[in-house]
C-alpha distance (Angstrom), angle and dihedral (degrees) to the residues before:
residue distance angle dihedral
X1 . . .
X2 3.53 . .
X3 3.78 131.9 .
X4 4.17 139.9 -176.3
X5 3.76 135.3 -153.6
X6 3.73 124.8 -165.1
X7 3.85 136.0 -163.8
X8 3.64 116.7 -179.2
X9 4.11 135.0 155.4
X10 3.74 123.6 -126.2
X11 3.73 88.3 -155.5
X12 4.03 138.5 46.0
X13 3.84 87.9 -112.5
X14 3.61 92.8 54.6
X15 3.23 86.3 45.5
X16 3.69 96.8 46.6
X17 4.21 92.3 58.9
X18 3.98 93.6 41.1
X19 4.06 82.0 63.6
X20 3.88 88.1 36.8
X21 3.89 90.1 56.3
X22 3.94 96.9 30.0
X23 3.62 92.8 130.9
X24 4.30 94.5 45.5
X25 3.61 86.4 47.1
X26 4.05 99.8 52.4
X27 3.82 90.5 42.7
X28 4.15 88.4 47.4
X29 4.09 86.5 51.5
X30 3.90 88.8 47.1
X31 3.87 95.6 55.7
X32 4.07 91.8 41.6
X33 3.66 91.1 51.0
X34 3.29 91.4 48.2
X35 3.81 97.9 47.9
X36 4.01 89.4 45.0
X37 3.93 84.8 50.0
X38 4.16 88.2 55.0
X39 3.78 86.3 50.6
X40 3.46 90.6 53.9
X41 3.68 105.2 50.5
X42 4.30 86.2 39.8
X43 3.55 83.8 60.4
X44 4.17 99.1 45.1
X45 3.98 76.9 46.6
X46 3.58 95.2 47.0
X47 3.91 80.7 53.8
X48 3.43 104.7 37.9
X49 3.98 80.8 56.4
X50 3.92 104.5 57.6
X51 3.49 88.3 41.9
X52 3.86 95.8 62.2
X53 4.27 87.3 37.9
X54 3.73 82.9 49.9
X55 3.98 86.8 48.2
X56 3.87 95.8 43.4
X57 4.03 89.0 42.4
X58 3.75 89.8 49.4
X59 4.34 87.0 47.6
X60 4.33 89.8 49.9
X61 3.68 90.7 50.0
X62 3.93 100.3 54.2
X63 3.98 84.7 40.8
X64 3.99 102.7 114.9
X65 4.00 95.8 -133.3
X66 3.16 122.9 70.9
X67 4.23 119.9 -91.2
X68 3.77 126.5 -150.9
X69 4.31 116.6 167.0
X70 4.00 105.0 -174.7
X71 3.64 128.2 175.2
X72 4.03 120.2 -158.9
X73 4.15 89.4 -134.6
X74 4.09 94.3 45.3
X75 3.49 108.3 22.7
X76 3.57 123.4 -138.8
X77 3.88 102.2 10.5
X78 4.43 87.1 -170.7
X79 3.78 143.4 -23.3
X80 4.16 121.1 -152.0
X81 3.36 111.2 -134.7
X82 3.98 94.9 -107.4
X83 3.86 88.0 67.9
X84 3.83 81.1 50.1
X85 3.61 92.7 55.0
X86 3.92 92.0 42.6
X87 4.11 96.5 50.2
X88 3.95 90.8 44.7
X89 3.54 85.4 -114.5
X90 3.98 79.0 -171.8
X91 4.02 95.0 64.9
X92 3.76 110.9 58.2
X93 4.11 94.4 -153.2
X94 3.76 92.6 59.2
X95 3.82 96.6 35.7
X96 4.08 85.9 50.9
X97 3.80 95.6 47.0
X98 3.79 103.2 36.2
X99 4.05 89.7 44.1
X100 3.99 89.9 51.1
X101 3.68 88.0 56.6
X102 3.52 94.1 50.8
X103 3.74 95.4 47.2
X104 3.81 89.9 57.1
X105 4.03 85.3 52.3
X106 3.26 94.8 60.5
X107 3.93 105.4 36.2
X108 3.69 84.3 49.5
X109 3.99 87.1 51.2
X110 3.87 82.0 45.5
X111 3.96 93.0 56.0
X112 3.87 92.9 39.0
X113 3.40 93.5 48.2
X114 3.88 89.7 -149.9
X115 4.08 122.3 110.5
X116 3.69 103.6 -118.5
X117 4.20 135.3 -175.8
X118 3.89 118.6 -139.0
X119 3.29 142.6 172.8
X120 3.50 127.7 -131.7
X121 4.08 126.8 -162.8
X122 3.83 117.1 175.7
X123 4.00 126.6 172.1
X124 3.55 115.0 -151.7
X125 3.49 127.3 175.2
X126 3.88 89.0 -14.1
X127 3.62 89.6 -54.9
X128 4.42 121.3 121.4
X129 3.79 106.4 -133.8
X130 4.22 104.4 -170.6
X131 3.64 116.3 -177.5
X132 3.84 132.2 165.4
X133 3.58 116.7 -148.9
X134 3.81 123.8 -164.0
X135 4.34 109.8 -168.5
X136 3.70 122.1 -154.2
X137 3.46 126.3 -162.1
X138 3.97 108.2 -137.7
X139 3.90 108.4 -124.3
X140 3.73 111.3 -118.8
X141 3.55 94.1 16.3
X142 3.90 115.9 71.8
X143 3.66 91.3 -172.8
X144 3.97 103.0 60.7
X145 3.61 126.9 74.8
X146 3.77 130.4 -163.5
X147 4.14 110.0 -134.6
X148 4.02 122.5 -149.1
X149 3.34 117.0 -175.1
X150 3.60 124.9 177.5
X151 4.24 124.3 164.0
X152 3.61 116.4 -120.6
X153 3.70 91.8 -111.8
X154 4.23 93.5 64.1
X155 4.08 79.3 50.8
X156 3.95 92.2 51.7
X157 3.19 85.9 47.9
X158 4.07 103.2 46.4
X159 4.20 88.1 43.7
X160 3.99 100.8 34.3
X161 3.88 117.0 79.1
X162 3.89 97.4 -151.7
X163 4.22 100.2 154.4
X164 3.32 97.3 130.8
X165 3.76 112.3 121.9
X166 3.58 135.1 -150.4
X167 4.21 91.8 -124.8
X168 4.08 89.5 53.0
X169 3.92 98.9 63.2
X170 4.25 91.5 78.7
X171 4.09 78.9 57.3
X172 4.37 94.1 36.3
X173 3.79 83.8 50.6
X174 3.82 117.1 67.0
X175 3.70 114.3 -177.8
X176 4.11 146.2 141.8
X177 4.00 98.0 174.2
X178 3.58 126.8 89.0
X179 3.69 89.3 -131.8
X180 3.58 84.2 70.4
X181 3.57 100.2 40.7
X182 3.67 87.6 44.9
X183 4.17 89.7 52.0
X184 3.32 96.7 42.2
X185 4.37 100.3 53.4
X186 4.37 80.4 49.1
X187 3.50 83.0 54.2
X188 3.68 92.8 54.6
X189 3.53 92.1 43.4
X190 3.98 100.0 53.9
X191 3.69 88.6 41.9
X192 4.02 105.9 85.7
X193 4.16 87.3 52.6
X194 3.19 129.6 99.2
X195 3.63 97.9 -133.5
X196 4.14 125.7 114.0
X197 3.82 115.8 -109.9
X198 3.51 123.5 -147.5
X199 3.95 110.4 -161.7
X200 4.26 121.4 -164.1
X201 3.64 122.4 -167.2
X202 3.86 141.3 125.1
X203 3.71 119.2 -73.0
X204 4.09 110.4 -86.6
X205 3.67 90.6 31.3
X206 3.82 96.0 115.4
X207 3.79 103.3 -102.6
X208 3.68 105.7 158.1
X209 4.33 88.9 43.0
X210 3.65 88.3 59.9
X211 4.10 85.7 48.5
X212 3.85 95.7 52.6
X213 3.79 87.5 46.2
X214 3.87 88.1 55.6
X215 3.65 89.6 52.0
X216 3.66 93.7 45.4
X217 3.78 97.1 64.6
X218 3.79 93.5 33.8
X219 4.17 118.9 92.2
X220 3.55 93.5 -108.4
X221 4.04 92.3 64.1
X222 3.80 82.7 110.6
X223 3.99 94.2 62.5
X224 3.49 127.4 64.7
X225 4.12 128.1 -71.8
X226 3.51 117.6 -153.7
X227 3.61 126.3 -163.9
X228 4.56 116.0 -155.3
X229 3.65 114.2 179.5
X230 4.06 101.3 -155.8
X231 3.60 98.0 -165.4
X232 4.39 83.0 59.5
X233 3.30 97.4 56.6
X234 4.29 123.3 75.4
X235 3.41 111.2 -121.8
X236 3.42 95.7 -117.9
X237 3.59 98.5 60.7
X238 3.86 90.2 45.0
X239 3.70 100.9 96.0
X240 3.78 94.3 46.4
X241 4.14 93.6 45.6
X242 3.92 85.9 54.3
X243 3.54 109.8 33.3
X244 4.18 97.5 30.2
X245 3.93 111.3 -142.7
X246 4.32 133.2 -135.6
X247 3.06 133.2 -92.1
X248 4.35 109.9 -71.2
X249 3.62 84.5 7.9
X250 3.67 94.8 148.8
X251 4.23 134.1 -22.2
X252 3.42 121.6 -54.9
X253 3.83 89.6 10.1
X254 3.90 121.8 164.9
X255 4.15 110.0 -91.1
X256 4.03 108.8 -103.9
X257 3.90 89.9 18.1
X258 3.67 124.2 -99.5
X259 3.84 137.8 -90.7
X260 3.76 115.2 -122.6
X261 3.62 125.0 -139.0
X262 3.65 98.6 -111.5
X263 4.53 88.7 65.4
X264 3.66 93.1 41.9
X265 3.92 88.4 57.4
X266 3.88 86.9 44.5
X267 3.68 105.4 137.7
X268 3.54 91.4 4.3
X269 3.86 136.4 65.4
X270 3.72 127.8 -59.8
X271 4.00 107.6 -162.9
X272 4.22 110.5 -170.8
X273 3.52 103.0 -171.2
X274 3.66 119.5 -175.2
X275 4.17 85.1 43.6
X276 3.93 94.5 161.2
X277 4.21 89.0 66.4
X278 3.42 89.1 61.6
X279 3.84 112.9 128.5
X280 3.79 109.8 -119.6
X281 3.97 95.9 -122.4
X282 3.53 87.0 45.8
X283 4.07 89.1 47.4
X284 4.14 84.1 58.9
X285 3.67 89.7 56.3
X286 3.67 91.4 51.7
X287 3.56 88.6 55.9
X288 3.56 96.6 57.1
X289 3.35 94.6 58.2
X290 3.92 101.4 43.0
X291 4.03 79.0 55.7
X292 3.88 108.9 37.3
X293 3.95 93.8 35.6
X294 3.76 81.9 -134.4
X295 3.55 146.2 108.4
X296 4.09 144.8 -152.8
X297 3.92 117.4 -147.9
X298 3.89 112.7 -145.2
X299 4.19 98.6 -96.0
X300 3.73 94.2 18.6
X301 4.13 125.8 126.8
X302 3.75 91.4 -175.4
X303 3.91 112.8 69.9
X304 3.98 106.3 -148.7
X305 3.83 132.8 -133.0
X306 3.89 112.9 -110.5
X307 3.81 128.9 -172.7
X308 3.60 107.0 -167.7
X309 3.90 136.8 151.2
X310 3.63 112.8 -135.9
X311 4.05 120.0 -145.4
X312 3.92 104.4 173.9
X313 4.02 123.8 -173.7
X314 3.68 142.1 -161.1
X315 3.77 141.1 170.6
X316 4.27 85.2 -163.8
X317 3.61 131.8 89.6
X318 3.64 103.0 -103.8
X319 3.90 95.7 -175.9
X320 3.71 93.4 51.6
X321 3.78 83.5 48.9
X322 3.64 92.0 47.9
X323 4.11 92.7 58.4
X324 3.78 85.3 41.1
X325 4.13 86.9 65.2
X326 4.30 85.9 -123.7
X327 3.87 93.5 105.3
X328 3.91 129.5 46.4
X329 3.78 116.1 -110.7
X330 3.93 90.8 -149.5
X331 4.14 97.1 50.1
X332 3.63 92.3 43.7
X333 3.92 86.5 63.3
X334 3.45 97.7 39.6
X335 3.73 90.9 53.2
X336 3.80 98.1 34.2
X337 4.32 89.4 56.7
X338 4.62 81.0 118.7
X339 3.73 114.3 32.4
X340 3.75 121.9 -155.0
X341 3.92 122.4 -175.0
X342 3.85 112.4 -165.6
X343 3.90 108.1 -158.9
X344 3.99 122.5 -127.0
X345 3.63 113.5 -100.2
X346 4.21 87.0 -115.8
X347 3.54 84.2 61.6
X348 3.61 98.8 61.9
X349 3.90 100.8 29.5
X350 3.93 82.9 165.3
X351 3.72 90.7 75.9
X352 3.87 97.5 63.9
X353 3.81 107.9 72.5
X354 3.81 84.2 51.2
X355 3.88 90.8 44.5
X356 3.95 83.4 45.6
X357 3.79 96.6 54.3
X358 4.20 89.1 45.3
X359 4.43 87.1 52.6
X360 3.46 94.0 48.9
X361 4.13 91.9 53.1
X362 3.93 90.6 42.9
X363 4.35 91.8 49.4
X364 3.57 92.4 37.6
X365 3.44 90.2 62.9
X366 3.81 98.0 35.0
X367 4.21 93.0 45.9
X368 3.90 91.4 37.8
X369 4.04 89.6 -123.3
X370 3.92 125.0 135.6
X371 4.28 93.6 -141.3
X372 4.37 91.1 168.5
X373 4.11 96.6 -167.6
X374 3.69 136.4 -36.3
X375 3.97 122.3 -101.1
X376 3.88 112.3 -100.7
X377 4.57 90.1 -113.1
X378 3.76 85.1 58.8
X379 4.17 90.2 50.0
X380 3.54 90.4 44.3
X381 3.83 88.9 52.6
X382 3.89 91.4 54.3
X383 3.45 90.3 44.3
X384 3.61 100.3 55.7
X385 3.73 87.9 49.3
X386 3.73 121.6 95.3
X387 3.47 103.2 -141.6
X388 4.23 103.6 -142.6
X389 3.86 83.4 -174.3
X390 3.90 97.6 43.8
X391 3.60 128.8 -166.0
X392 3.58 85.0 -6.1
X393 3.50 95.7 59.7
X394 3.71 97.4 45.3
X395 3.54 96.8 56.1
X396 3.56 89.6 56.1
X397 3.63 92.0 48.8
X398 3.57 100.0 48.0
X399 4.65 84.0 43.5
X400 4.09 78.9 67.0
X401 3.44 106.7 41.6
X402 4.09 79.8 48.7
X403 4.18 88.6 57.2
X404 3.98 98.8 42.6
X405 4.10 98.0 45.6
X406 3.29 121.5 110.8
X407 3.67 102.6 173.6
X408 3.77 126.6 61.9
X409 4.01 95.8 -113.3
X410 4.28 112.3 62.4
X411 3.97 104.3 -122.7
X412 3.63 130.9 -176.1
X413 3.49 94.0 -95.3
X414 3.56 91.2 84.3
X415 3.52 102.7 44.3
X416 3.78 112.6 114.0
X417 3.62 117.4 -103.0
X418 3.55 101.9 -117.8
X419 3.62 95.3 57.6
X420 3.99 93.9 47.2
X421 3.78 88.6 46.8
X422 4.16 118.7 95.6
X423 3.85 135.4 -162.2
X424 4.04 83.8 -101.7
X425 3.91 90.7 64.1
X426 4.31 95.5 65.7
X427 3.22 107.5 122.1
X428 3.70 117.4 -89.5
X429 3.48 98.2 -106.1
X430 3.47 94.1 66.9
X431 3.89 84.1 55.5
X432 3.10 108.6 39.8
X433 3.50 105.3 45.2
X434 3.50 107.4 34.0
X435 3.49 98.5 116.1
X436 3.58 98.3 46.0
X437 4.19 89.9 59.3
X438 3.84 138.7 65.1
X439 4.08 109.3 -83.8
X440 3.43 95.5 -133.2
X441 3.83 91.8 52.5
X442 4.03 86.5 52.5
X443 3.50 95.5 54.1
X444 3.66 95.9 50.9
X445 3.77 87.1 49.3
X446 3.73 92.9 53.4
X447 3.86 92.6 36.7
X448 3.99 88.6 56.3
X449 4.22 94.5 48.1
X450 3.74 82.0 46.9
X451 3.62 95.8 57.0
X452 3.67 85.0 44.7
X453 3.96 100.7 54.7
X454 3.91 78.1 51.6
X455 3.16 101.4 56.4
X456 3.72 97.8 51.7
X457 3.40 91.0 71.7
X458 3.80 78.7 75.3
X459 3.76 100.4 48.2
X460 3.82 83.4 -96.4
X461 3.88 95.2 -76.2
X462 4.23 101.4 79.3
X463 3.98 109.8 -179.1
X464 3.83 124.3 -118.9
X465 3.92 94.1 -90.6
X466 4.23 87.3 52.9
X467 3.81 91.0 45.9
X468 3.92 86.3 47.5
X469 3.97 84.5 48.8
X470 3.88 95.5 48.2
X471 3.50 96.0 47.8
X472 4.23 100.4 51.9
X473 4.46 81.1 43.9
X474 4.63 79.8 53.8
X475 4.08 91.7 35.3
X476 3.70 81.2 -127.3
X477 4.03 129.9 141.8
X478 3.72 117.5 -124.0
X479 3.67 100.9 -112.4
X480 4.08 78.7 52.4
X481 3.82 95.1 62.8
X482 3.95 94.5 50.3
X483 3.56 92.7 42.6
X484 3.96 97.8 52.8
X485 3.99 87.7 37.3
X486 3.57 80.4 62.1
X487 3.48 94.0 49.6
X488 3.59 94.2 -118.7
């Protein structure tokens, strides 16, 4: 861009001081050229500048979370239109209320000085509003804060693996008996109701499959389904992995608080397996909730609105614990409103050549091996067996057989021994001399090769989770299995 300044006379007197003052002239053209020439390039800066706010504007409003920037002296400097859509910018109430709260996030993140994540849960007009809000101080500028605001539901989404669709549970399902078939239509037909479920049956029987195919044909297969083992979870974390707690609710506590179980199932399905291990106090708070609909994070004044389905599971006898005092009368009925028995794997022996054909697919894909059937002596093996650890057990049967065959057809050869083993194999001491020794001594005797046939199904070494798996299929304590492996 080029420009040109002229100074001429009209008359030779004019003319006469412009030669007179050549030199104050040139330099007064210099410094005006130069000061036009600053102009210039402010401007193209100027430019340059609202085009790359206009850019970076343009990039925060297509961000999918919601964007707040507010400044303590001007209030809020701009809003994407996510945060829009997540304060109901559209009703004034909730915009008014849930953008008060968020101003008094961030001007209390302006006075701390420190970047902080809350949570914020407002009821208005009968309606739950949950929000989490992450506050950013704006470097070199003390006084500005960057908003995120996401609902809860984007986070249930984000944390919550819920992919389990409606047109996989033929395929999640794996049956030939009618017990199954029979189980599985019930389970169809409870599923659109609101009601909880309670389901009973042996460990390895399939417990929490049959729970996500409940969810799956129920209206809330959109919303999130989360799955808490109790028996996994110390007992002194319980409370805080269900419920969640606030920010600074206690020491050591999690930055920004934590969500609890219970509100990242909300409108979804909550599935507590392992119900019977349950600590009693804990089995009071339970109730609360399956009564009140509500809950009370660990720090929190405000008790919040929950919508949950509850599908609870146990391999224990929950009315024997009941008359033993270990199980509450009251929750067992409010959690036991749909009963659902899923039968031992012995009790439907027709389901394991089926199950067999669907392991060998899975493993042959997972080991890279091309295993095209097993041989009918092998079947007959499996079938005879009685499978304490059920569909559990036979999966991890078959994964081995899978890893150790050579040939393209599974044969007995590769069954592990304590499956192909019977009573008739003890060893003949136990047999033969029974009557001439103590009882008690006999029984510890056969009690310690039992535990041993067992225990080859692990290569004789089974980790702490498989010895904590053998000993709920035995109804025996821990310190019970080492002792009797002892022979003690």
């Amino acid at each position: 861009m080029e420009g040109v300044i002229v100074i001429a006379s009209i008359n030779k007197e004019q003319q006469k001081i412009l030669i007179a003052k050549q030199n104050e002239l040139l330099k007064y053209l210099e410094n005006l050229s130069d000061l036009i020439a600053s102009k210039a390039k402010e401007n193209r800066l100027l430019e340059k500048t609202l085009n790359v706010k206009k850019e970076l504007t343009s990039v925060v409003d297509t961000i999918q979370e919601g964007i707040l920037f507010y400044s303590s002296k001007e209030g809020i400097l701009h809003i994407n239109p996510h945060a829009k859509l997540y304060l109901h910018c559209n009703n004034k109430k909730v915009r008014t209320t849930l953008l008060k709260e968020i101003i008094e996030i961030a001007q209390d993140t302006i006075s701390k000085q420190k970047n902080q994540i809350d949570q914020i849960y407002k009821n208005i007009d009968n309606v739950q509003f949950s929000l989490q809000l992450q506050s950013y101080l704006v470097e070199n500028d003390p006084q500005k804060v960057l908003c995120i605001i996401n609902p809860l539901s984007k986070i249930q989404n984000d944390i919550t693996q819920n992919d389990f669709e409606e047109n996989n549970v033929e395929r999640a399902i794996v049956y030939a008996s009618p017990s199954m078939h029979h189980l599985l239509k019930t389970t169809e037909i409870i599923a659109p109701s609101p009601l909880n479920v309670l389901i009973t049956g042996e460990s390895g029987t399939g417990k929490e499959l049959f729970a996500r195919v409940i969810h799956s044909y129920s209206q809330r297969r959109g919303h999130p389904f989360v799955a808490v083992n109790c028996a996994s979870i110390p007992e002194n974390l319980l409370e805080s992995e269900l419920f969640g707690y606030e920010n600074g609710a206690f020491t050591g506590a999690r930055k920004g608080g934590k969500i609890g179980k219970f509100l990242l199932a909300n409108h979804g399905t909550l599935f507590l397996d392992e119900i019977g291990e349950l600590p009693l106090y804990m089995q009071s708070k339970l109730l609360r909730v399956l009564s009140e609909q509500q809950i009370d994070p660990i720090g929190s004044i405000n008790p919040i609105h929950i919508d949950v389905r509850f599908i609870a599971a146990t391999n224990k006898d929950l009315e024997k614990m009941m008359i033993n005092k270990e199980f509450r009368e009251d929750l067992y009925y409010r959690l036991n409103v749909i009963p659902l028995n899923i039968p031992p794997l012995r009790d439907r022996k027709e389901d394991i050549s089926v199950l067999v054909k669907y392991f060998i697919t899975k493993y042959n894909a997972k080991l890279g091996k091309n295993i095209q059937t097993i041989s009918q002596e092998a079947l007959q093996i499996l079938q005879s067996y009685d499978w304490p650890g059920n569909v559990r057990e036979l999966e991890n049967c078959v994964e081995y057989m899978i890893a150790f065959e050579k040939n393209p057809i599974l044969s007995p050869s590769n069954i592990p021994k304590s499956i192909v083993k019977t009573d008739s194999e003890i060893p003949h001491q136990l047999n033969d001399d029974i009557l001439l020794r103590p009882l008690k001594s006999s029984v510890k005797d056969y009690e310690k090769h039992l535990l041993e046939r067992i225990n080859e199904k692990y290569q004789g070494h089974p980790s702490k989770n498989e010895i904590l798996e053998i000993c709920k299929i035995l109804h025996i304590s821990i310190a019970s299995y080492y002792r009797k492996l002892k022979g003690e």
